[in-house]
C-alpha positions in Angstrom: 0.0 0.0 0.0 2.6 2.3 0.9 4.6 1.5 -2.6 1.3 2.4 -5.1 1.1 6.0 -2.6 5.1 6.7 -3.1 4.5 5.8 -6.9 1.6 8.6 -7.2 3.5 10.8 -5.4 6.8 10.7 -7.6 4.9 10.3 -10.7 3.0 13.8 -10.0 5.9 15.2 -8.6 7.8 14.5 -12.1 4.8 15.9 -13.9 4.8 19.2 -12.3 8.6 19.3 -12.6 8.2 19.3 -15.9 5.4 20.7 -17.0 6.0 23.9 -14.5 9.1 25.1 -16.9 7.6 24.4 -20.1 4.5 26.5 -19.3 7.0 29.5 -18.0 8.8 29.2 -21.1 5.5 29.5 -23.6 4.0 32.2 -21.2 7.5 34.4 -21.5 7.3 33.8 -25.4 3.9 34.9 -25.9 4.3 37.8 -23.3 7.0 39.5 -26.0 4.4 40.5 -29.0 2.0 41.2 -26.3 4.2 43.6 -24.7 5.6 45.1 -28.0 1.5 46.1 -29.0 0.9 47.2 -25.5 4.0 49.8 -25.9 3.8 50.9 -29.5 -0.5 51.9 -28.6 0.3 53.6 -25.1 4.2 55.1 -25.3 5.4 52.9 -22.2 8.8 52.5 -22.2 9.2 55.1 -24.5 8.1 53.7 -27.5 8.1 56.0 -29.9 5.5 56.8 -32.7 5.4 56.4 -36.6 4.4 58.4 -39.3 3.4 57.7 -42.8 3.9 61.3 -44.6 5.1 64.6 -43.6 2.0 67.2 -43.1 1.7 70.3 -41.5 1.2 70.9 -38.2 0.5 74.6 -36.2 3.0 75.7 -35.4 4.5 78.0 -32.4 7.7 79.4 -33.0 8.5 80.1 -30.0 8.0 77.1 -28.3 11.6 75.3 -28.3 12.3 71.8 -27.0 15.6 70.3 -26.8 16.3 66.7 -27.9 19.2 65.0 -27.0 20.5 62.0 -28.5 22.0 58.7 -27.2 23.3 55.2 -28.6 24.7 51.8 -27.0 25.2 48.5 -27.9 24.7 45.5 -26.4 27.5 43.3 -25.5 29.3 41.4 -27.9 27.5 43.9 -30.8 31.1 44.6 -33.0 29.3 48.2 -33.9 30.7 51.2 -32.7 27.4 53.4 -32.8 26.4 57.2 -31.8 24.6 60.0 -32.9 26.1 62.4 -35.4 25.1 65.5 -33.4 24.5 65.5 -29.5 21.4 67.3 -29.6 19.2 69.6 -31.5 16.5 72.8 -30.9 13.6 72.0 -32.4 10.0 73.7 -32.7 7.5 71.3 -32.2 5.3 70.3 -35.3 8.1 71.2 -37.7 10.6 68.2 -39.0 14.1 67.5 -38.6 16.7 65.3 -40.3 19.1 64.4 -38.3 21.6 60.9 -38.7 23.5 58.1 -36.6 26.9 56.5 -37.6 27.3 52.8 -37.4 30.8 51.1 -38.1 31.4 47.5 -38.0 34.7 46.7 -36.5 35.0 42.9 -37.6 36.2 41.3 -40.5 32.5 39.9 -41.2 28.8 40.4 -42.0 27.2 41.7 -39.0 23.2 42.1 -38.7 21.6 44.2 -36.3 18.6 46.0 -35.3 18.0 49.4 -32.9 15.8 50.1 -30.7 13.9 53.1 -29.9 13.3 54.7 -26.6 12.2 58.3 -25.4 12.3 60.2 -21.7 10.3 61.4 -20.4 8.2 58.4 -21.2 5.1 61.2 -21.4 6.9 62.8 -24.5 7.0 59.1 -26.3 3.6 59.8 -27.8 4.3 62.7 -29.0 7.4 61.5 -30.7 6.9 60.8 -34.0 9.4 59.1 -37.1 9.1 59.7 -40.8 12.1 57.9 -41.8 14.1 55.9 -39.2 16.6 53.3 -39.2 15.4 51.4 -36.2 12.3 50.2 -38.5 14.6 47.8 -40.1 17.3 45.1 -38.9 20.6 46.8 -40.9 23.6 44.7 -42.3 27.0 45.8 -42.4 29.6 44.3 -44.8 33.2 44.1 -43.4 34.1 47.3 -41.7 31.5 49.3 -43.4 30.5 52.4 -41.8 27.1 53.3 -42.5 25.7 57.0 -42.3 21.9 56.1 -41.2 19.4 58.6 -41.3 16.3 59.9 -38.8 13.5 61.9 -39.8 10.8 62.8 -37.0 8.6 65.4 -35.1 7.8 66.3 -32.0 3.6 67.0 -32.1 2.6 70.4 -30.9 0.1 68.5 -28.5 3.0 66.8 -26.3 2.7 68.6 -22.7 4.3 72.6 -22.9 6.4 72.1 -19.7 8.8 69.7 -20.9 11.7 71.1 -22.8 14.2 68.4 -22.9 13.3 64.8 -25.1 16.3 62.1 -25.1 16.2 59.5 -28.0 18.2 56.6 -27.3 18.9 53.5 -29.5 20.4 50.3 -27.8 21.9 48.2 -30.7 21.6 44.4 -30.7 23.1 41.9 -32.7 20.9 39.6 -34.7 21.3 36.3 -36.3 21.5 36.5 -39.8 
C-alpha cells in the first residue's frame, strides 16, 4: 500500500517538474508580441511613434524643445554606434533630419537592429518618425561604416512644460 502511494506521489511530482518550466517558457514567449503592442498603442517604455507622410502641423515658433540623442550597444555587438550631433532645438510640429553612424569593427557580415526609446516616457507619444533606421534590422559588410538617417517630429500636442526629449537607441546583434 505504501509502494502504489510513493508511486503517485513521484509520478505527480515528475509531472509538475516538468510541466512547470515548459509553461513558464510558452508564457515568457507569448508575453513578447503582447508587450511590443501594448508599448507601441500607449508610449510605455518610451516607445516611440510612426508616421506615414510629412504634413503640416500649427506651429508655435517660439515654443523650443531640446532633444538629445543617445546610442549603446549591447554586449558582444562589433558596432561602434552614436549619434552624429548630441542634440538639437527643435520647434514642435516642424521636422528634422538628423543621422546616426554605425561602423562595424569585424572582418565579417554583422546584422543588427536598434531600438527606440524616449524620456520622459510622457513625450514618447508625441514623438513621432518619418524615416528611421530602427524600423529595419541593418547589415554591415566588413568594416563598413554606415551614415543612417532619422527623420521625425515632435507634435505640438506633447505637454508645454517639458523642454528636454532624449532618443536613445540600444543596438543588438541579430542572427543572420
Amino acid at each position: 500500500m505504501v509502494d502504489m502511494e510513493r508511486k503517485k506521489i513521484t509520478k505527480g511530482f515528475w509531472i509538475k517538474l516538468v510541466s512547470v518550466p515548459i509553461l513558464m517558457f510558452f508564457f515568457a514567449y507569448a508575453m513578447v508580441p503582447i508587450y511590443d503592442v501594448f508599448c507601441e498603442i500607449t508610449g510605455f517604455s518610451g516607445t516611440t511613434g510612426r508616421v506615414e507622410k510629412e504634413r503640416q502641423y500649427e506651429l508655435n515658433e517660439e515654443r523650443i524643445v531640446e532633444v538629445s540623442f543617445f546610442a549603446s550597444t549591447m554586449p558582444g555587438f562589433p558596432v561602434q554606434f552614436g549619434p552624429k550631433v548630441n542634440s538639437m532645438e527643435v520647434v514642435p510640429g516642424k521636422f528634422y533630419t538628423t543621422s546616426y553612424i554605425a561602423k562595424n569593427t569585424t572582418d565579417q557580415i554583422v546584422v543588427g537592429q536598434a531600438i527606440p526609446s524616449v524620456a520622459p516616457t510622457n513625450a514618447a507619444l508625441y514623438f513621432k518618425k518619418l524615416e528611421c533606421f530602427c524600423f529595419n534590422r541593418q547589415e554591415f559588410k566588413p568594416n563598413e561604416e554606415l551614415e543612417m538617417v532619422l527623420r521625425f517630429v515632435i507634435e505640438p500636442e506633447m505637454d508645454e512644460e517639458i523642454r528636454d526629449v532624449s532618443l536613445s537607441y540600444n543596438f543588438y546583434k541579430l542572427d543572420s
